[in-house]
N, C-alpha and C positions, 0 to 999 in steps of 0.2 A: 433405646434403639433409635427413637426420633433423633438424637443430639449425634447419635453417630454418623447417621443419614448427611445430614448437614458438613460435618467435619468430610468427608466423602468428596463430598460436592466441592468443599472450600479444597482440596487439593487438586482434583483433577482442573480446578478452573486456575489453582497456585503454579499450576506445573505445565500449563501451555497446552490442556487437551483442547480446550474450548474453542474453537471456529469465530472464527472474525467473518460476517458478513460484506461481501462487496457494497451492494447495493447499499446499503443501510450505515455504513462504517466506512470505507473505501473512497465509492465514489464520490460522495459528497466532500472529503477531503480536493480530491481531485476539480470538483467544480468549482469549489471555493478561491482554490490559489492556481490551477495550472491551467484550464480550459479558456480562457483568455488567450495564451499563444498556445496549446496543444488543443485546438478545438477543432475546427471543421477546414483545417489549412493542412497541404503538405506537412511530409514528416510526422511526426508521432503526432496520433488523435487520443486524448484520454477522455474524450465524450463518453463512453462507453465498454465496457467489459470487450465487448468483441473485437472493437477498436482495439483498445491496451494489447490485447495479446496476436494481434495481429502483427505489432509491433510499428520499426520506425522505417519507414520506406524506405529510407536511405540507407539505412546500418542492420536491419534484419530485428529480432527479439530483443525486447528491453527485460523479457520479468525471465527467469530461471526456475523456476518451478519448483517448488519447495529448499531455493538457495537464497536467500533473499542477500547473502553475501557477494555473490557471483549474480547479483539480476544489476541489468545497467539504473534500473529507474531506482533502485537502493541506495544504491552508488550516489547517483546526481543528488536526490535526497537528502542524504548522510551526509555528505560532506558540506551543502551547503550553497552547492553549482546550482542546486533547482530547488524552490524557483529565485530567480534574479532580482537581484535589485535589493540585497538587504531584508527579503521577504520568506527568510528561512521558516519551515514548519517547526514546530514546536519539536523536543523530544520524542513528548507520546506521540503525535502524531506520526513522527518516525518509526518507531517501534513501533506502531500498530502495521503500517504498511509491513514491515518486516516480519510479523502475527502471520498477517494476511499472506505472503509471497512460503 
């Protein structure tokens, strides 16, 4: 029973149940590469959760709520647009935001 318990656990976390933390997973990506120019300036702040889903003054909602396909800040991400200068996020870190949205 113990060994089943485990195999359980290794699927629901195999199959995308498991919850990505913002604060702990999320933001830190964020502070690391984009809060530099989305900090405490016009247009999109990603200082913070509240900030992020406030969105971008200029253009309205960047995150789509459970579409990470349809969120603008996936989009900029994924493709390589954000952030600038040759300073693309990794894959996973891709995918994780994409977890997360």
């Amino acid at each position: 029973m113990f060994r089943w318990e485990y195999i359980i656990l290794f699927i629901f976390y195999t199959i995308g149940l498991s919850q990505v933390n913002y604060s702990s997973e999320i933001q830190p990506i964020f502070d690391n590469n984009c809060t530099n120019c989305h900090g405490n300036s016009g247009g999109l702040n990603l200082s913070s959760y509240s900030n992020l889903m406030d969105g971008n003054s200029n253009n309205g909602p960047v995150i789509t709520p459970y579409v990470h396909a349809s969120s603008e800040l996936w989009i900029k991400v994924n493709s390589g647009q954000m952030p600038p200068q040759g300073n693309d996020l990794s894959n996973t870190l891709v995918d994780l935001i994409a977890q997360w949205i």
